[in-house]
N, C-alpha and C positions, 0 to 999 in steps of 0.2 A: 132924520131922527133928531128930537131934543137934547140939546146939550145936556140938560139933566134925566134925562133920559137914557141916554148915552151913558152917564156917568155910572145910574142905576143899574143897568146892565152889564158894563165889566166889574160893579161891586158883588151883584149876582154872581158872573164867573169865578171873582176870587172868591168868596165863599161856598161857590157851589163845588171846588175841584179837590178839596176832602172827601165831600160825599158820595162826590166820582168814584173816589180809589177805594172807600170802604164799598161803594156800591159793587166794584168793579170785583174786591176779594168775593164779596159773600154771593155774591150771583154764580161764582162756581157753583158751590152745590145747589144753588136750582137747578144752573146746566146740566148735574148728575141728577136729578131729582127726573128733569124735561125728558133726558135720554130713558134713562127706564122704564116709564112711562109709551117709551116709543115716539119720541115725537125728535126730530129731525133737528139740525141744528140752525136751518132755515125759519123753521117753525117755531122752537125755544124761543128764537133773536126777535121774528114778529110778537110775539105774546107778550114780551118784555117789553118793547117799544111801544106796543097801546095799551100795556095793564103794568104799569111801574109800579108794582104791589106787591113785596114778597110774601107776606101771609097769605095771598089773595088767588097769587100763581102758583105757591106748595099747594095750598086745597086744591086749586085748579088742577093741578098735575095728578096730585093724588087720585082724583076721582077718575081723571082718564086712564090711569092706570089700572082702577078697578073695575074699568070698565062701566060705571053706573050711568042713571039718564039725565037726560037735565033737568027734570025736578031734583036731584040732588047736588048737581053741579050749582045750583040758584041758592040752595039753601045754605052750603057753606062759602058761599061769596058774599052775603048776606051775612050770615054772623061773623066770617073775618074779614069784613071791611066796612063794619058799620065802626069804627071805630072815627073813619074819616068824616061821618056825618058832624061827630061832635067838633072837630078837628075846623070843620065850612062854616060852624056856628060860630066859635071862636075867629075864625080868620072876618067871619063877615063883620066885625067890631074894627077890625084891622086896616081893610080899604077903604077909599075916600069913596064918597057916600055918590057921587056922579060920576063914580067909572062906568064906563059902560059895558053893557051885556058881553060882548066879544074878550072883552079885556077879563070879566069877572070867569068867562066858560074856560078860557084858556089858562088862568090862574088856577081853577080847580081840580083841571086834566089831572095838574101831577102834584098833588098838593101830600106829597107823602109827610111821613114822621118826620124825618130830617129837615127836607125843606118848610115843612111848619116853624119847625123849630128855630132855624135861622131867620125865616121870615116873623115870626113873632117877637123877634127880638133886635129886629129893627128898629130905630126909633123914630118916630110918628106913624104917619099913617106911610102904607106898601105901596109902593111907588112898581107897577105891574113885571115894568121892565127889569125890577130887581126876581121877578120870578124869572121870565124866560132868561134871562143868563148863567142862573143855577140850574134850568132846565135843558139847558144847550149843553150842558158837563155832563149833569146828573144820568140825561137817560142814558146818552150813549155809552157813560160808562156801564150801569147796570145792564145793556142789551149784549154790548161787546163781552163782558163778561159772563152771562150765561150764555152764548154762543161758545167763547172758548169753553166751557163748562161740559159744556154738551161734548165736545171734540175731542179735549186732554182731563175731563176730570177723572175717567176712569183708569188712567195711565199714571195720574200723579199718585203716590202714599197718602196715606187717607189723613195721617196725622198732618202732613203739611194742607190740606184740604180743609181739615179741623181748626191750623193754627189760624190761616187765613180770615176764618172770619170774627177774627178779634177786632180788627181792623175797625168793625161797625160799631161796637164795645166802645172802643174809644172815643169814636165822633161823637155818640151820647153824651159822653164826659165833657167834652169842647165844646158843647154849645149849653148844656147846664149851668156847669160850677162856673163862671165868669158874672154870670146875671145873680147866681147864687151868693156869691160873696159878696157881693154890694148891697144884699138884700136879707136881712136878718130872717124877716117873715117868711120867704120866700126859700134861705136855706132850711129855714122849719118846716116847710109843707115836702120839699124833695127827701130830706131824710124820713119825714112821716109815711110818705112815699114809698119809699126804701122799704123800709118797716112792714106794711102792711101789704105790699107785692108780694115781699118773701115770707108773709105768714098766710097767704093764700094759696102760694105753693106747695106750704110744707104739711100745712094742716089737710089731714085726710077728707075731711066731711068736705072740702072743697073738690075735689077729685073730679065728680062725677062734672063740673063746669067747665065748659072747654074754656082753651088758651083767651081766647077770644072774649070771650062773655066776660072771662074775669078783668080782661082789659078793659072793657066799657063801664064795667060797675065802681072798679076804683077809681076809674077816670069821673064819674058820675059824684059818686058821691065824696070823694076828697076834694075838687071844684067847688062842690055844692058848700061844703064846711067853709072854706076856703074863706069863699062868696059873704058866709054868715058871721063868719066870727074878723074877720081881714077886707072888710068893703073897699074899695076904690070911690071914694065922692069921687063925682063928675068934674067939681072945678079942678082937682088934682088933673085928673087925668087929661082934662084941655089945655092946664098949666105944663101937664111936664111934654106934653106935644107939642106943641108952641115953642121953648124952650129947646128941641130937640131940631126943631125944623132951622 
């Protein structure tokens, strides 16, 4: 392996062993989620290892629990995890334009919210091997943790269960507000953010929109505004890559 490569990759593990430990709280109650469901603690642990998705693995679970077919199983996988399509659009600005196919399939295995988020906040272009070293943390904590989930979640008090997944709460906050305060425009889009999350929630006529949809559409259109009114010329952006490299 390349020396900077190398490099990439244990900067990957230190930023990825946060995302371990939230991974690691909030995958109990999938493991409670798996178990109910009926599904084995063998079983939870593989689902977790090839679908590192918790919106993606609660429908999952859900459905097998209600026993439905897979035309339904397809259709809420589909609406909780198209959210990662926008997630590949933005990341594909991010990699160097001749990485190759193997390096780009394996980057987008596990391209969840967090590791997006660390990853897009690298500076210049994502150096691959900063993905698998947050991927060498991240899964095993989220699989180890719905495995124990499966095992002791229903032994543990529900409130310590509950308290657990603050844990994921905060890693939001750590890879946010850092890039936010150095970025005036940028603290304005995430409070607008804020704002317009929690009046999608609150306001009833949204109701009838699942979780899901309403994450694609503010993701959509607050981008979109973003895009129109806050453009990134192109020289800046070669300028501050260049600069950062």
């Amino acid at each position: 392996m390349k020396r900077e490569n190398r490099q990439a990759y244990k900067k990957g593990i230190k930023n990825g062993i946060p995302i371990a430990l939230g991974y690691f709280a909030v995958a109990f109650t999938l493991g409670i989620a798996a178990a109910n469901a009926g599904l084995t603690a063998f079983q939870a642990t593989l689902a977790s290892i090839t679908n590192n998705a918790s919106a993606g693995e609660y429908a999952g679970f859900a459905v097998i629990a209600e026993n439905s077919g897979y035309l339904t199983m397809m259709v809420m996988q589909i609406v909780a995890n198209a959210r990662y399509l926008l997630m590949s659009f933005a990341m594909s600005q991010k990699i160097p334009q001749d990485m190759k196919l193997h390096h780009r399939l394996l980057v987008a295995f596990d391209l969840t919210d967090e590791i997006f988020g660390i990853s897009i906040a690298e500076p210049g272009k994502l150096n691959p091997y900063f993905s698998y070293g947050a991927f060498s943390v991240a899964i095993p904590g989220w699989a180890l943790g719905t495995c124990l989930g499966v095992i002791m979640g229903n032994v543990l008090p529900a409130n310590i269960v509950s308290a657990l997944s603050v844990g994921l709460f905060g890693m939001f906050i750590a890879i946010v507000v850092p890039p936010a305060k150095q970025n005036k425009v940028l603290l304005g889009i995430v409070l607008f953010s804020m704002a317009a999350s929690f009046a999608f929630y609150k306001i009833p006529v949204f109701d009838a929109i699942s979780s899901g949809t309403k994450t694609i559409i503010l993701t959509v259109v607050i981008a979109l505004l973003a895009a129109i009114f806050f453009p990134i010329k192109e020289d800046e952006s070669v300028k501050e890559d260049e600069s950062n490299e």
